[in-house]
CHARMM internal coordinates of N, CA and C (Angstrom, degrees):
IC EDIT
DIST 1 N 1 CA 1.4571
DIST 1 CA 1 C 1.5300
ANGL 1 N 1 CA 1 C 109.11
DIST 1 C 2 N 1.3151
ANGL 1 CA 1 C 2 N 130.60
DIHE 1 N 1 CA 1 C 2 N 139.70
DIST 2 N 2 CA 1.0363
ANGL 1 C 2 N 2 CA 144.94
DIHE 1 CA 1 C 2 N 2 CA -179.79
DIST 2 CA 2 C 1.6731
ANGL 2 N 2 CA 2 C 106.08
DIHE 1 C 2 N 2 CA 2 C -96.27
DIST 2 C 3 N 1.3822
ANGL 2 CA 2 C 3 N 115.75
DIHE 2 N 2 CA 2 C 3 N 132.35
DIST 3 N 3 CA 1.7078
ANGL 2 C 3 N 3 CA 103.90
DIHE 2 CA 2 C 3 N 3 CA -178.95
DIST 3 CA 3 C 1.8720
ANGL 3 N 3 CA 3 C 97.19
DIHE 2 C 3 N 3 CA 3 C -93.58
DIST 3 C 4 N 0.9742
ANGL 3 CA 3 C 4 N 140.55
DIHE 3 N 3 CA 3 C 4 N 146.01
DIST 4 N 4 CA 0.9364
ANGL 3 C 4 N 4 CA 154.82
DIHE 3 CA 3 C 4 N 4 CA 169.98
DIST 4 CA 4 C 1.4707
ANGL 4 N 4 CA 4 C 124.83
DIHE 3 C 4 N 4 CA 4 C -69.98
DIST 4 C 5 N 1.2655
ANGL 4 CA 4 C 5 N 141.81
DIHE 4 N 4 CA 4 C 5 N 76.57
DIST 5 N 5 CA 1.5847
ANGL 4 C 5 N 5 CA 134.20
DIHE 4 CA 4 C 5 N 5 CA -175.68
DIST 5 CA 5 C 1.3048
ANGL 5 N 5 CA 5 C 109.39
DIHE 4 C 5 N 5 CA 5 C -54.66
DIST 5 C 6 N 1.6705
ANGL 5 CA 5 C 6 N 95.95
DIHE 5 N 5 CA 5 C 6 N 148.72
DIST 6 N 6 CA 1.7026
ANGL 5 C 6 N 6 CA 113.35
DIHE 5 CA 5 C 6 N 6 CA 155.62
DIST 6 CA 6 C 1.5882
ANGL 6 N 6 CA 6 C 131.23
DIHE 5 C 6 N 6 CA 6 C -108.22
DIST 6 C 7 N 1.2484
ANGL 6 CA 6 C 7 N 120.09
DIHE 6 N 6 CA 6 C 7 N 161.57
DIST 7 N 7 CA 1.1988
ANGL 6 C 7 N 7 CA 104.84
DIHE 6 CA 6 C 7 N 7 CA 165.59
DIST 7 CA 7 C 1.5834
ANGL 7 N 7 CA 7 C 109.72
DIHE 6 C 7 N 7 CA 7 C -128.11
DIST 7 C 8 N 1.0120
ANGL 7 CA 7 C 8 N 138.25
DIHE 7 N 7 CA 7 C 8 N 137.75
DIST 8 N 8 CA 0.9766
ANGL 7 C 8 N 8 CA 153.99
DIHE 7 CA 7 C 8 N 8 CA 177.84
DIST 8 CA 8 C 1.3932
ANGL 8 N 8 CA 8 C 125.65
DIHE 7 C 8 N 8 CA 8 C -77.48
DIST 8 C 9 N 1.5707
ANGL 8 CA 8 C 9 N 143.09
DIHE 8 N 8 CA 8 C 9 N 113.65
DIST 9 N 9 CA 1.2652
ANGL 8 C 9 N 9 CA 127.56
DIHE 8 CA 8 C 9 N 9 CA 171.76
DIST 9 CA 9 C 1.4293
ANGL 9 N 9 CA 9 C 115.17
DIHE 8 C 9 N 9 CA 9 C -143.78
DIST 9 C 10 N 1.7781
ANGL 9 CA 9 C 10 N 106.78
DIHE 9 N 9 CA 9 C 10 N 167.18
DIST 10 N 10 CA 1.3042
ANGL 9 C 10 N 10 CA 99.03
DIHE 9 CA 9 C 10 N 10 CA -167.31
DIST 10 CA 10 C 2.0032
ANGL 10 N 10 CA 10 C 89.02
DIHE 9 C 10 N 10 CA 10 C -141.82
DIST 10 C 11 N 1.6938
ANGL 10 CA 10 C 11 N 89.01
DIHE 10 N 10 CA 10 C 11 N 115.53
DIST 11 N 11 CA 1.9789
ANGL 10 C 11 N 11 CA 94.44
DIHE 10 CA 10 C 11 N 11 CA 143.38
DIST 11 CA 11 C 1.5510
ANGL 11 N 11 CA 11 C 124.68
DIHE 10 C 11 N 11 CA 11 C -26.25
DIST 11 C 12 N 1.7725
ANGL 11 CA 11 C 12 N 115.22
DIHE 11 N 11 CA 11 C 12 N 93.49
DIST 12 N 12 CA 1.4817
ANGL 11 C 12 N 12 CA 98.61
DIHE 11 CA 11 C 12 N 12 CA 161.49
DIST 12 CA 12 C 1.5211
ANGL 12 N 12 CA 12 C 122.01
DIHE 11 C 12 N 12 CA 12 C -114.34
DIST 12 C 13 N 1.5341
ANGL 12 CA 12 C 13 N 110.90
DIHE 12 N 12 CA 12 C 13 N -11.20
DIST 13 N 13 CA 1.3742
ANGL 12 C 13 N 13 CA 114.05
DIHE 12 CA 12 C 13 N 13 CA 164.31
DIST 13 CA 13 C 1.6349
ANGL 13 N 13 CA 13 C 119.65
DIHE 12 C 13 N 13 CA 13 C -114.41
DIST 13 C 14 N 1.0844
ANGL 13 CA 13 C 14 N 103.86
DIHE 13 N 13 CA 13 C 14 N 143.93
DIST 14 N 14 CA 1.7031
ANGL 13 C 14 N 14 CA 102.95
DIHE 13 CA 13 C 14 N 14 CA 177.34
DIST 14 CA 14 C 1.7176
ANGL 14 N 14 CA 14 C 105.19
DIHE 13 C 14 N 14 CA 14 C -72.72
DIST 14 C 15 N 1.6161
ANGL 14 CA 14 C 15 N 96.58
DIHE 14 N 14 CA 14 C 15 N 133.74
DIST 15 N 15 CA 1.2930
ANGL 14 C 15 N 15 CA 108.75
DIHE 14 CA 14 C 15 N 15 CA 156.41
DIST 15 CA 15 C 1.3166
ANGL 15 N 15 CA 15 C 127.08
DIHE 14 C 15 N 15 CA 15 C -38.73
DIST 15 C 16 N 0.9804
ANGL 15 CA 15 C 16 N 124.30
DIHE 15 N 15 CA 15 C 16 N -21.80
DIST 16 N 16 CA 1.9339
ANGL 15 C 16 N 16 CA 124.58
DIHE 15 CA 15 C 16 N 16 CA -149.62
DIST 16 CA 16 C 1.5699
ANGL 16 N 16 CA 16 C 100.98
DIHE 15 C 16 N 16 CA 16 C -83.45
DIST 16 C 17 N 1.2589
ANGL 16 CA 16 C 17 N 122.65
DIHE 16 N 16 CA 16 C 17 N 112.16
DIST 17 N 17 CA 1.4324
ANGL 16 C 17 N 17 CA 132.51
DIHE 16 CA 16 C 17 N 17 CA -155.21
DIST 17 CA 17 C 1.3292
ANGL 17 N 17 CA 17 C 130.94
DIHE 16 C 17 N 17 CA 17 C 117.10
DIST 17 C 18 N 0.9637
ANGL 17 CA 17 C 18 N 88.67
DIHE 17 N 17 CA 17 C 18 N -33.49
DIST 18 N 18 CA 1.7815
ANGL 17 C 18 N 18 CA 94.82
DIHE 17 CA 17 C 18 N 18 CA -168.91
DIST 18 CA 18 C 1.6561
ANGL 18 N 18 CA 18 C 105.28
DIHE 17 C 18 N 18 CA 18 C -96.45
DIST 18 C 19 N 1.4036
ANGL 18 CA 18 C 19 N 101.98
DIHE 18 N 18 CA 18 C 19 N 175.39
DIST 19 N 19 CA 1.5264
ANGL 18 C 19 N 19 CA 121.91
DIHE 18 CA 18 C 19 N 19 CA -166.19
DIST 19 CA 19 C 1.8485
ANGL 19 N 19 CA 19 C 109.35
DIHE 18 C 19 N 19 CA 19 C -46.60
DIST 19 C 20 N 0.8662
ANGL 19 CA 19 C 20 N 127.33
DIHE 19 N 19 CA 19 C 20 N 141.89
DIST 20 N 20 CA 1.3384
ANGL 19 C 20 N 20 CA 141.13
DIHE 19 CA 19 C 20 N 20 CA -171.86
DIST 20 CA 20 C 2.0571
ANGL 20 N 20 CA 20 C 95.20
DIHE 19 C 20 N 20 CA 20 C -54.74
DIST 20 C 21 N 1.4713
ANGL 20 CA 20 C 21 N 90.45
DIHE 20 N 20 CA 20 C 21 N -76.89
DIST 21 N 21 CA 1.8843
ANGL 20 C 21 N 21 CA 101.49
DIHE 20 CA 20 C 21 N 21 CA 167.23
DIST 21 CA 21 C 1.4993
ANGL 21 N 21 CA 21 C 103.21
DIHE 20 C 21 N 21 CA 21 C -26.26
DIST 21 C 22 N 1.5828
ANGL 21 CA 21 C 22 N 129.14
DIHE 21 N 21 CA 21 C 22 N -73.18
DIST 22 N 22 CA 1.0251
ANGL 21 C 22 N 22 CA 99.56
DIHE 21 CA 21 C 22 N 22 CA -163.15
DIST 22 CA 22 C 1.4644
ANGL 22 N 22 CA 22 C 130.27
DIHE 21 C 22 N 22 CA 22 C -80.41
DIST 22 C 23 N 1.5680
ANGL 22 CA 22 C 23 N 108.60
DIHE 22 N 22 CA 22 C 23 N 2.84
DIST 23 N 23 CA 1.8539
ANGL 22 C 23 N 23 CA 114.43
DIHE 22 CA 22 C 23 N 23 CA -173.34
DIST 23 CA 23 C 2.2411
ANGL 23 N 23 CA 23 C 83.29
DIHE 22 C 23 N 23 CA 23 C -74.80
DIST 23 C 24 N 0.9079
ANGL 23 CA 23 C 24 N 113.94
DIHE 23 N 23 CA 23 C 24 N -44.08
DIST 24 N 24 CA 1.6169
ANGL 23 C 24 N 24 CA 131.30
DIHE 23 CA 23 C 24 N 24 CA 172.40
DIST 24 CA 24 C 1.7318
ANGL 24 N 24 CA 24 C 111.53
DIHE 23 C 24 N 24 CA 24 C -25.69
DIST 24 C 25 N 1.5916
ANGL 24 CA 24 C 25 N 82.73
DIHE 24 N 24 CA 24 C 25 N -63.01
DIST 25 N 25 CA 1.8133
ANGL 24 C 25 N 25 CA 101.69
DIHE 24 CA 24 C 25 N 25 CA -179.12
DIST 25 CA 25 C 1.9593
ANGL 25 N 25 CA 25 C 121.23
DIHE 24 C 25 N 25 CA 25 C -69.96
DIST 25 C 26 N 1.9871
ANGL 25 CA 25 C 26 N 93.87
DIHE 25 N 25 CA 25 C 26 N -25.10
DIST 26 N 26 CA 1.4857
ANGL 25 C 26 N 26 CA 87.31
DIHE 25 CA 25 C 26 N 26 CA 177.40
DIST 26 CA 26 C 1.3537
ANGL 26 N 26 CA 26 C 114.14
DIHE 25 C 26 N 26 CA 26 C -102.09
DIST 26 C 27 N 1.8098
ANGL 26 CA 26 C 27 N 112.19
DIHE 26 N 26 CA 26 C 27 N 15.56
DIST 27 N 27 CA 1.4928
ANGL 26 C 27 N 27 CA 111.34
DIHE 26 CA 26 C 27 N 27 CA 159.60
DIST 27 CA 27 C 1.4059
ANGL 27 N 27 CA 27 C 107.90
DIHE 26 C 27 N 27 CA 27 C -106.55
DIST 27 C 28 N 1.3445
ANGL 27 CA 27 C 28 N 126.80
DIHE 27 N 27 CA 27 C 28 N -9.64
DIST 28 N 28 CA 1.5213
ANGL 27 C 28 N 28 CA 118.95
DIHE 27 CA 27 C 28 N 28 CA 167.63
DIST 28 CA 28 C 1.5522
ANGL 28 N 28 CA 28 C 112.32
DIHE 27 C 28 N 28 CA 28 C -68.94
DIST 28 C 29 N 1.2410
ANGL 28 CA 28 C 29 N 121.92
DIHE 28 N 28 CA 28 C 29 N -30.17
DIST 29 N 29 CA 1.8261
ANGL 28 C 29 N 29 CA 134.89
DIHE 28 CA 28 C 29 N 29 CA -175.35
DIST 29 CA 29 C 1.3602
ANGL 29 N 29 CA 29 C 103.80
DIHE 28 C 29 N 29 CA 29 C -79.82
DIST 29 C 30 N 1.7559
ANGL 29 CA 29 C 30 N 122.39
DIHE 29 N 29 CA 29 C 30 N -2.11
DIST 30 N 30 CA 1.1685
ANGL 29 C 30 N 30 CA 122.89
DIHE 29 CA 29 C 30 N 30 CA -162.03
DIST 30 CA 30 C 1.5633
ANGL 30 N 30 CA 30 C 139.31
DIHE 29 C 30 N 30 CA 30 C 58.03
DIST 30 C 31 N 1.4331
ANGL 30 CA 30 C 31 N 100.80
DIHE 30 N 30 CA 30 C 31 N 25.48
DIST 31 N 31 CA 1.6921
ANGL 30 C 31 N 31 CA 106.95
DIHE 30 CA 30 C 31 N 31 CA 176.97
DIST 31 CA 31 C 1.1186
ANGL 31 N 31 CA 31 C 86.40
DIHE 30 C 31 N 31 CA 31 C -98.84
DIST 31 C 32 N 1.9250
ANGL 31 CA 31 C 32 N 107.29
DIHE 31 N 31 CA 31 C 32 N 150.98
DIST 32 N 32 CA 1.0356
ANGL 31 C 32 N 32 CA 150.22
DIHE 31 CA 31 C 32 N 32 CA 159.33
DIST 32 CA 32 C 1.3353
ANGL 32 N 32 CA 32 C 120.96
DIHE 31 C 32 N 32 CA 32 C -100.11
DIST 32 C 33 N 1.6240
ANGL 32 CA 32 C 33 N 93.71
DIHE 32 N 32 CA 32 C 33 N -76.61
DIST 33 N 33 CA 1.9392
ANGL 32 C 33 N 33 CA 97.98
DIHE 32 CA 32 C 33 N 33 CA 176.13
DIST 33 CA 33 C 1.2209
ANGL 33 N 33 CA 33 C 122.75
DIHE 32 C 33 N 33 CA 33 C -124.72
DIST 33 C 34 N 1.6363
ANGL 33 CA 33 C 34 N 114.09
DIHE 33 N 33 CA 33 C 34 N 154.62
DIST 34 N 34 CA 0.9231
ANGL 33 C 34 N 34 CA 114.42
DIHE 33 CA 33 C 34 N 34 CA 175.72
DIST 34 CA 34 C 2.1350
ANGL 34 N 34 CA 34 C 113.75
DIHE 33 C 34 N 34 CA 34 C -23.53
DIST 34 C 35 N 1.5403
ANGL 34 CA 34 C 35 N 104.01
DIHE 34 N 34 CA 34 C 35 N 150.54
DIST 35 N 35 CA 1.2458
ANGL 34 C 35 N 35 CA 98.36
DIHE 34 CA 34 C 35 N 35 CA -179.72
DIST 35 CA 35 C 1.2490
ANGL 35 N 35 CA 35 C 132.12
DIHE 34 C 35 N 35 CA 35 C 64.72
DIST 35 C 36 N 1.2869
ANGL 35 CA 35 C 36 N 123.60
DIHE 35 N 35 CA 35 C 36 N 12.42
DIST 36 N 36 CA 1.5560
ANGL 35 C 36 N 36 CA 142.44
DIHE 35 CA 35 C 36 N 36 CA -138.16
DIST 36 CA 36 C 1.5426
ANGL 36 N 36 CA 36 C 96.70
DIHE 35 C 36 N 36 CA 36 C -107.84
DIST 36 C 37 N 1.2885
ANGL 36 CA 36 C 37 N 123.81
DIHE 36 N 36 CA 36 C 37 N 132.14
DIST 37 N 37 CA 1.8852
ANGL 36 C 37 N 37 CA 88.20
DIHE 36 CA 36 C 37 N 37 CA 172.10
DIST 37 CA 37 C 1.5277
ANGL 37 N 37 CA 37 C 96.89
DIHE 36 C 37 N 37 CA 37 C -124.57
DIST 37 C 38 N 1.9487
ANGL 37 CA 37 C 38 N 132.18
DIHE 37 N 37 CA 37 C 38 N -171.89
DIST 38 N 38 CA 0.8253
ANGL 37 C 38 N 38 CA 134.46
DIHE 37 CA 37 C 38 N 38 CA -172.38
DIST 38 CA 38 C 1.7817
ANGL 38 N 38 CA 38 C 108.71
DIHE 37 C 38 N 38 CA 38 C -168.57
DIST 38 C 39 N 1.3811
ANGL 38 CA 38 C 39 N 104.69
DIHE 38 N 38 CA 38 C 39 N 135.01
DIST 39 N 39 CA 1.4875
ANGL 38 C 39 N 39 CA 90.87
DIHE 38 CA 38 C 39 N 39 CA -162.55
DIST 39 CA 39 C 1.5263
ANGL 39 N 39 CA 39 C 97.29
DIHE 38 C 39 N 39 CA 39 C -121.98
DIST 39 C 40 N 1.3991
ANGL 39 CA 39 C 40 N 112.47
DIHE 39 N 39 CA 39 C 40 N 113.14
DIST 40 N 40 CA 1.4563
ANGL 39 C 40 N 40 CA 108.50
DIHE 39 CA 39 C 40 N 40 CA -169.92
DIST 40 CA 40 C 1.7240
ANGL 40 N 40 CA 40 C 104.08
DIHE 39 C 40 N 40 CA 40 C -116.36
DIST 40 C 41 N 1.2350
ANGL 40 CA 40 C 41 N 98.72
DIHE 40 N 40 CA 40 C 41 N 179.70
DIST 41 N 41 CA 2.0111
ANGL 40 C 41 N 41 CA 105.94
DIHE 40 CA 40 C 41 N 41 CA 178.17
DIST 41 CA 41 C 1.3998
ANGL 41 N 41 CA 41 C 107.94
DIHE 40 C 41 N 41 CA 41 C -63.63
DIST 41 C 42 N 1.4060
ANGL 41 CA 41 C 42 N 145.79
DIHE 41 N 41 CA 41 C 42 N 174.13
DIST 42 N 42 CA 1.5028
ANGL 41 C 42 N 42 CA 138.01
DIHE 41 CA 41 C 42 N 42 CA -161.67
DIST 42 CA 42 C 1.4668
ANGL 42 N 42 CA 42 C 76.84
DIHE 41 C 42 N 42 CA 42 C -137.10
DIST 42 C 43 N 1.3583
ANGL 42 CA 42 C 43 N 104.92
DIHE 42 N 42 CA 42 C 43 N 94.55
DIST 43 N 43 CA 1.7921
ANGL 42 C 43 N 43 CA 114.33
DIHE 42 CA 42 C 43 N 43 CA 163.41
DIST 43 CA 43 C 1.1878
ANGL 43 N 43 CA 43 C 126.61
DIHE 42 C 43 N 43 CA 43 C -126.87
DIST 43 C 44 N 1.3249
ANGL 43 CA 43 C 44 N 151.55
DIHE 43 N 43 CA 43 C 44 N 125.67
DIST 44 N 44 CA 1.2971
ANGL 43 C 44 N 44 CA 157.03
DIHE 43 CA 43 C 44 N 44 CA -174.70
DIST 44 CA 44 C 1.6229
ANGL 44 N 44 CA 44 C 100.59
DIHE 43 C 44 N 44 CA 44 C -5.24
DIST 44 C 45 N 1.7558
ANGL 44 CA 44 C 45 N 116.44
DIHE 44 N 44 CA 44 C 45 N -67.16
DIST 45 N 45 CA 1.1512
ANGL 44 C 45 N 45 CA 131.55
DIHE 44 CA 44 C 45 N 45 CA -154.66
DIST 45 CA 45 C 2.0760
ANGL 45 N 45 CA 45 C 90.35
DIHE 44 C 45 N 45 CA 45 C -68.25
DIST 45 C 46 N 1.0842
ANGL 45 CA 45 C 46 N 121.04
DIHE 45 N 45 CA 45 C 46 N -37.94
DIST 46 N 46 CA 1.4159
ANGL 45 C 46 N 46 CA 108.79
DIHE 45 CA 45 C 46 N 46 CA -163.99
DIST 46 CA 46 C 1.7327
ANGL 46 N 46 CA 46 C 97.61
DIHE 45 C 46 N 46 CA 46 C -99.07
DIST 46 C 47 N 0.8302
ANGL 46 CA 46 C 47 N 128.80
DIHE 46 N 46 CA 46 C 47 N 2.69
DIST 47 N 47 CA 1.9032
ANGL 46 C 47 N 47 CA 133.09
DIHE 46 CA 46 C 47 N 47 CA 146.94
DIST 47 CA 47 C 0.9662
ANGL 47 N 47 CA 47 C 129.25
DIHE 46 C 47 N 47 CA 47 C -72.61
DIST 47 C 48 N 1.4392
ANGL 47 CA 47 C 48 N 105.05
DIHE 47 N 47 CA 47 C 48 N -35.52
DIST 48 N 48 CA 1.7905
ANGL 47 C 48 N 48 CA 136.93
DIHE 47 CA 47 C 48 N 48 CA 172.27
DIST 48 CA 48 C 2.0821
ANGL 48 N 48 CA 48 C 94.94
DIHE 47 C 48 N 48 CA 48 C -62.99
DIST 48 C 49 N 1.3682
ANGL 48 CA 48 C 49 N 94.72
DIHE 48 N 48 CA 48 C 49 N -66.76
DIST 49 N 49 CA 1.9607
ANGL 48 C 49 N 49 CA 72.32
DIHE 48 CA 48 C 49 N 49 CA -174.86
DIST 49 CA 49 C 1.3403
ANGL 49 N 49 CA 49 C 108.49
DIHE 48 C 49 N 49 CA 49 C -97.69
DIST 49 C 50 N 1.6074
ANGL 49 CA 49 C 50 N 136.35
DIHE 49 N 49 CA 49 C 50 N 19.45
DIST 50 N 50 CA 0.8552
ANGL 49 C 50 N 50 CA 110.49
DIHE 49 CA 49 C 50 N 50 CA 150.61
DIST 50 CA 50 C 1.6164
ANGL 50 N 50 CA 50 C 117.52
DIHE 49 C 50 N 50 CA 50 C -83.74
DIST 50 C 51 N 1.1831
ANGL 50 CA 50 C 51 N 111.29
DIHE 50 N 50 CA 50 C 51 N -15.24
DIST 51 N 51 CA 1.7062
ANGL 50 C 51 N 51 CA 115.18
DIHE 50 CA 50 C 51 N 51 CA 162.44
DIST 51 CA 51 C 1.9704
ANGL 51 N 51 CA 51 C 120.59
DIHE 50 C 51 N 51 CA 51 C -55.40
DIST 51 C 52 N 1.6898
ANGL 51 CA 51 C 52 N 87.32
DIHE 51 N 51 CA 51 C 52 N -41.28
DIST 52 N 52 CA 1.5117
ANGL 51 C 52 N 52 CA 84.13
DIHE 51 CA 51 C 52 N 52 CA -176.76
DIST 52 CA 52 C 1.7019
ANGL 52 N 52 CA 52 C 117.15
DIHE 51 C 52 N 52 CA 52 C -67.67
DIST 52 C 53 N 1.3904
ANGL 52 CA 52 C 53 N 120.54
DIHE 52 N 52 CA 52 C 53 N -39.35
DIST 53 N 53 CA 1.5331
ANGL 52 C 53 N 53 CA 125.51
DIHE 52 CA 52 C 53 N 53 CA 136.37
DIST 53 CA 53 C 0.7393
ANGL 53 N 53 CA 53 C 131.75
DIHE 52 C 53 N 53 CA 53 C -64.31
DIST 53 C 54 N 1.1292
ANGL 53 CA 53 C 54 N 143.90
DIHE 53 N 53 CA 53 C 54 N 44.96
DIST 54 N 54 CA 1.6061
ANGL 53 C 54 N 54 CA 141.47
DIHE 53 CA 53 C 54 N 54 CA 170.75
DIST 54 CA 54 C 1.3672
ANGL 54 N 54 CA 54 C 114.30
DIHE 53 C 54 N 54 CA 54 C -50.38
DIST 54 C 55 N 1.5044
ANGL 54 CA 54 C 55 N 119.22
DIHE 54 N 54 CA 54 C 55 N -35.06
DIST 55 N 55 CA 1.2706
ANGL 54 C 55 N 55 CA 129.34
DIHE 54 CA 54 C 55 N 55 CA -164.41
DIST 55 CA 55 C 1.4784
ANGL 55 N 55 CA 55 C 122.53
DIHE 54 C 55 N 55 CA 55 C -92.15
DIST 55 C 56 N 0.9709
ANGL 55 CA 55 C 56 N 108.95
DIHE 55 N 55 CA 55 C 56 N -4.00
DIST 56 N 56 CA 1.7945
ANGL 55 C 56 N 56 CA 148.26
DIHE 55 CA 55 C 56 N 56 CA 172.07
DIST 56 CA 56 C 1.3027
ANGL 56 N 56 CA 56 C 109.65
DIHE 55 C 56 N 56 CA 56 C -83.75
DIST 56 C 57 N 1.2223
ANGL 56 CA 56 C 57 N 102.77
DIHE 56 N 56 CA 56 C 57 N -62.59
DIST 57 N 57 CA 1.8544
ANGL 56 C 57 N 57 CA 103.16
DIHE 56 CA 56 C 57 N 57 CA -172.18
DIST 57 CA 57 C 1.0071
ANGL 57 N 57 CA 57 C 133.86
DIHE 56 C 57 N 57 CA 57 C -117.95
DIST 57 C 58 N 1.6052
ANGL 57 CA 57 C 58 N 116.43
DIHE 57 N 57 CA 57 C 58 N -172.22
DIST 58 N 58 CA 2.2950
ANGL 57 C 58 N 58 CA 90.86
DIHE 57 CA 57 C 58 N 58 CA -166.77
DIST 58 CA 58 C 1.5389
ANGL 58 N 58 CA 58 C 72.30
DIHE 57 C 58 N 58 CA 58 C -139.22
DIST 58 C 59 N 1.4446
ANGL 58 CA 58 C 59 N 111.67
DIHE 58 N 58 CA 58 C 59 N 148.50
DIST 59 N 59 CA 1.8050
ANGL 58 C 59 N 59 CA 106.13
DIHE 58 CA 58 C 59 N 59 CA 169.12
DIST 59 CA 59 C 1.6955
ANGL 59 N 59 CA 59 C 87.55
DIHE 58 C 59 N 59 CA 59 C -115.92
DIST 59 C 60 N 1.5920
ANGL 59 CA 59 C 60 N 102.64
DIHE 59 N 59 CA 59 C 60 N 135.32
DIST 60 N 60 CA 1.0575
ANGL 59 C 60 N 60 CA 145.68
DIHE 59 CA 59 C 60 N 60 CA -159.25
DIST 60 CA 60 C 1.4932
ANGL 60 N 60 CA 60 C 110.19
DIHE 59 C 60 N 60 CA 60 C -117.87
END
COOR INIT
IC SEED 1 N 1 CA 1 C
IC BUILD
């Protein structure tokens, strides 16, 4: 059996301003609101946009 990792993250800046793509990317990760957190699988594709926001979110 393989255990499956998570990664953990948390909303610390609001979207409102920024690039259309990335308001896109912090509802695909499942943030809503500020402070918001979301605990998804640790896969290339969800490192990939948590990289493209980096500046948005804190992984926790």
């Amino acid at each position: 059996m393989t255990a499956t990792t998570s990664v953990k993250i948390q909303l610390i800046r609001s979207p409102i301003g920024c690039k259309e793509s990335h308001r896109a990317t912090v509802r695909g990760l499942g943030l809503r609101k500020i402070r918001s957190t979301s605990e998804l699988q640790d896969t290339p594709a969800v490192r990939g946009m948590i990289n493209k926001i980096s500046y948005l979110v804190k992984v926790i």
